[in-house]
C-alpha positions in Angstrom: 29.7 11.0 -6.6 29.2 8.3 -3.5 28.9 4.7 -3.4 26.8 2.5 -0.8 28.2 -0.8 0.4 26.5 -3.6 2.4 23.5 -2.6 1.2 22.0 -5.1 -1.5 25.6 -7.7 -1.0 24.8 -9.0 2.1 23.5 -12.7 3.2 21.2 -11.2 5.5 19.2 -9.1 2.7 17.3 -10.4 0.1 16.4 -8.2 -3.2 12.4 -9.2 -3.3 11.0 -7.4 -5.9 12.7 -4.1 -8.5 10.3 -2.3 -11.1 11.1 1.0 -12.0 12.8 3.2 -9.5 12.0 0.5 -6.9 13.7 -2.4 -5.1 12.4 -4.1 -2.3 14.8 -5.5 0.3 14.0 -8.1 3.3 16.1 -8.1 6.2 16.3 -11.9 6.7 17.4 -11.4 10.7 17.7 -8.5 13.3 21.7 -9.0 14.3 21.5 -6.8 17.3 18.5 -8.6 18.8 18.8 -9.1 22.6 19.4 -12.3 23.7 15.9 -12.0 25.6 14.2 -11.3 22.3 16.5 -13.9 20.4 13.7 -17.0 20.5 11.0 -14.8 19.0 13.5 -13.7 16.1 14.0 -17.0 15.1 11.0 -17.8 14.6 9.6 -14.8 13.2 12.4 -15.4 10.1 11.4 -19.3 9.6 7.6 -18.0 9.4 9.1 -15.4 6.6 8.3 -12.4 9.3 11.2 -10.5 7.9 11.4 -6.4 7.9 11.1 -4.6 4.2 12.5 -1.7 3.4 11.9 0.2 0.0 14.6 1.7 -2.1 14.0 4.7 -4.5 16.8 5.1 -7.7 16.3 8.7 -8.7 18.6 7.7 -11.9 15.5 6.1 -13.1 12.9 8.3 -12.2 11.2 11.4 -9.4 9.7 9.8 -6.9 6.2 10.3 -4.6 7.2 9.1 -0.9 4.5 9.0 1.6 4.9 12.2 4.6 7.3 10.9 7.0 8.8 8.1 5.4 12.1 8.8 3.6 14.5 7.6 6.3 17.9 8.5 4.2 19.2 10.0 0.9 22.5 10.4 -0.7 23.4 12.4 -4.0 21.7 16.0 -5.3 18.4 15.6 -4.5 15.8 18.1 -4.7 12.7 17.6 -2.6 9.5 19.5 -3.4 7.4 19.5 -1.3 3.9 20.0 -2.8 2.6 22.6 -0.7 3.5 26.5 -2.3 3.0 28.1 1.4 1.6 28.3 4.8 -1.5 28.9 3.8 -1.6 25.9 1.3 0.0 23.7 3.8 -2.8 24.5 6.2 -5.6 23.6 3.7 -3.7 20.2 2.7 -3.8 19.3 6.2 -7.2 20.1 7.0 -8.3 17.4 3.7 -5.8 15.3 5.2 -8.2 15.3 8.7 -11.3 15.0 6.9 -10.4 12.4 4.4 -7.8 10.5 6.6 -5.3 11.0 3.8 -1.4 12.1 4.9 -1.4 16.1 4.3 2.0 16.0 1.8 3.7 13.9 -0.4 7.2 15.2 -1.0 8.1 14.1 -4.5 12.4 13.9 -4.8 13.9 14.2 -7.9 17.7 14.4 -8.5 20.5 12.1 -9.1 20.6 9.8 -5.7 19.3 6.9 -3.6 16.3 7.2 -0.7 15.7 4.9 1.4 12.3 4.3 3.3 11.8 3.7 6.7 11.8 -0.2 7.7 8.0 -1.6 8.0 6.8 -4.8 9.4 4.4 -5.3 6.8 5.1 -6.9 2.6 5.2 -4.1 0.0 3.8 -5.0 -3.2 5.3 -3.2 -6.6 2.2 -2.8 -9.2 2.5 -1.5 -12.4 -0.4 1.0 -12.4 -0.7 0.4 -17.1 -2.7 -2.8 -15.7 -4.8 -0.4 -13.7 -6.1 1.8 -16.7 -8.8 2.7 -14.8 -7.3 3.5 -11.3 -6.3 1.2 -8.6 -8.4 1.9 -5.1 -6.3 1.9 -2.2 -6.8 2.5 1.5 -5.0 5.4 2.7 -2.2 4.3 5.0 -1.3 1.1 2.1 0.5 3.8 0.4 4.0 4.2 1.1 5.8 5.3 -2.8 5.6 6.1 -6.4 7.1 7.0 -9.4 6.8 10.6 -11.1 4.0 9.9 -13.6 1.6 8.1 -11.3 -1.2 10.5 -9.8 -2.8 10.1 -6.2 -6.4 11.8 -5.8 -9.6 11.1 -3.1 -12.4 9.4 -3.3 -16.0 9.5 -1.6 -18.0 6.4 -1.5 -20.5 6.9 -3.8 -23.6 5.1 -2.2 -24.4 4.9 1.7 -24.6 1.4 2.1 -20.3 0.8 1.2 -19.7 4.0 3.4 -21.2 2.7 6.3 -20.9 -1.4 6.3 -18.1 -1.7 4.1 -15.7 -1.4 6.6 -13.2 0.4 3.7 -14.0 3.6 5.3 -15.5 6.6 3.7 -12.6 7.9 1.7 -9.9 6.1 -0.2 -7.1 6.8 -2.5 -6.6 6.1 -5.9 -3.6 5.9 -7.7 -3.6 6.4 -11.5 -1.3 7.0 -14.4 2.0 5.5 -15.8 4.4 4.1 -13.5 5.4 1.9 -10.2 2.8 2.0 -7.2 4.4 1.2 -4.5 1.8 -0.1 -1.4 2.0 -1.8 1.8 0.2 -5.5 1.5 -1.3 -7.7 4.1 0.1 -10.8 2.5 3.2 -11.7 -0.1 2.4 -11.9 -4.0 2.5 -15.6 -3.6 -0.4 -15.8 -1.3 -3.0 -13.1 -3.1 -6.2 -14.0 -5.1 -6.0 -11.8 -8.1 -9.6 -11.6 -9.3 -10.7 -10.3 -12.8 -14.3 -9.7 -13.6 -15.8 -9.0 -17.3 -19.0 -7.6 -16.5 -19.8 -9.6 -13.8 -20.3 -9.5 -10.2 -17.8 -10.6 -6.9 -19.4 -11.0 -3.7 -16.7 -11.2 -0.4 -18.1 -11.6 3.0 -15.3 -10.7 5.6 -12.4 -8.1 4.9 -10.6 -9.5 2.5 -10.4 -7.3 -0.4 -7.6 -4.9 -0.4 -7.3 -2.7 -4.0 -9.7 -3.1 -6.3 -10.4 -1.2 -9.7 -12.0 2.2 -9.7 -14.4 1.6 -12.5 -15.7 -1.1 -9.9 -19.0 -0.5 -8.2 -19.0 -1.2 -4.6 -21.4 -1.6 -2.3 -22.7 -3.5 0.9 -25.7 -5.7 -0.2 -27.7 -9.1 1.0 -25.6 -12.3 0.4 -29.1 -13.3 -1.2 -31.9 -11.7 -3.0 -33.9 -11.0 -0.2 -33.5 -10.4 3.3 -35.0 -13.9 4.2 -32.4 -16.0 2.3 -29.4 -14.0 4.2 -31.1 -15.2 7.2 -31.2 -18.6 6.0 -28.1 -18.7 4.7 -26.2 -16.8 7.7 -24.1 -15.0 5.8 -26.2 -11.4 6.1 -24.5 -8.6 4.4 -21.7 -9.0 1.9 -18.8 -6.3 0.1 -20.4 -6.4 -3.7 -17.7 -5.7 -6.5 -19.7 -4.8 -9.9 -18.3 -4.6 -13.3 -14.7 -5.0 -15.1 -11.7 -4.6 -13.2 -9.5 -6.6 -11.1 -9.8 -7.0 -7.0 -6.7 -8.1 -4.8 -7.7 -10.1 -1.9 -6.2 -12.2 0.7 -7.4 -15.7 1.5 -7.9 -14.5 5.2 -9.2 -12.1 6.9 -6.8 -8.5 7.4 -6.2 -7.4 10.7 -5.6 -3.4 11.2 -2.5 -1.9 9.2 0.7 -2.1 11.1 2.1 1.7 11.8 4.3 2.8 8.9 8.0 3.1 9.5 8.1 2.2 13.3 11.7 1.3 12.3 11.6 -2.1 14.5 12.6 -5.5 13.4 12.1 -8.6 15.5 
């Protein structure tokens, strides 16, 4: 038996999000910034630049976390770690090299609490039933998920995504029942939830973060010809074909953040 205190009870956490085994804490303030760094703290919490930090209940259900991640657990917990030997471990790392993918993903399962390591970046909670299909990911968005969700790999299937998409050649998709848990460039609040019926979205810039696997994508001309791109100066464009859903962002992403650098400003 343990108990955790000044965990959740605090005034300088906020409970942002719970589904399933999840909750989503913010860290309103660093307390032990230096006074030199003090200025850029308190500004980085009035522009809502706060630290998140995912926690896992086991009570409720196994867990998927990302290689690297778990930065403590309490109770009996068993961790498995997906790889039966040496031998396997070797050829899960050697996928993980070619595809860009992390090697393992320990899953816990047990009676306890984990808890992730701090990121700098929103983590989004998605209910993968409104993803029948699959939800497309890239790699390092993925940070947790609950036992009945499945991870697999991806190859674009046409050259033209592969090679101007800028999505990379591989992705992830997660599928199954359950809580995804994935790193976001922007809060709920701000994302553009698109949902096509048989129909075609067009995005120029990177902007689209997860998007359905029964999409098609693919890099094509803004307009039906190569002429009217040149006209209208807006050359080649990310093409999402189909029914599904794409999550976007109403700017355009900069590169991922590194994953549990454990620093809050």
């Amino acid at each position: 038996m343990y108990e955790i205190y000044n965990l959740t009870a605090t005034d300088n956490v906020e409970v942002i999000e719970a589904a399933g085994p999840f909750i989503v804490l913010a860290h309103r303030y660093n307390l032990n910034a230096k006074k030199q760094d003090a200025s850029k703290a308190f500004y980085n919490a009035r522009l809502a630049h706060k630290t998140r930090q995912l926690i896992c209940s086991l009570e409720k259900d196994d867990v998927i976390i990302a290689e690297g991640m778990m930065q403590w657990m309490v109770g009996t917990v068993e961790m498995v770690s997906g790889a039966s030997n040496v031998f396997s471990y070797m050829g899960k790392l050697f996928k993980g090299k070619i595809t860009g993918q992390k090697a393992i993903a320990p899953r816990y399962s047990g009676v306890g609490t984990i808890a992730l390591e701090p990121v700098n970046q929103e983590i989004l909670l998605i209910d993968l039933e409104q993803w029948p299909e699959g939800l497309v990911i890239e790699s390092d968005m993925f940070l947790a998920a609950s036992g009945g969700v499945e991870r697999s790999v991806i190859a674009r299937s046409n050259l033209s995504s592969a090679m101007f998409g800028n999505e990379g050649i591989f992705n992830m998709v997660l599928k199954g029942k359950g809580i995804a848990a994935i790193l976001s460039p922007a809060v709920r609040e701000q994302l553009l939830v698109i949902q096509l019926e048989d129909d075609v979205l067009q995005i120029d810039g990177h902007f689209a973060f997860a998007w359905s696997a029964g999409l098609d994508f693919r890099v094509e001309n803004a307009g039906d010809s190569v002429m009217s791109a040149v006209i209208s100066k807006e050359g080649m464009v990310n093409t999402y074909r189909g029914t599904g859903r794409v999550l976007m962002v109403p700017f355009e992403m900069r590169p991922s953040a590194n994953q549990g650098d454990g620093k809050q400003e």
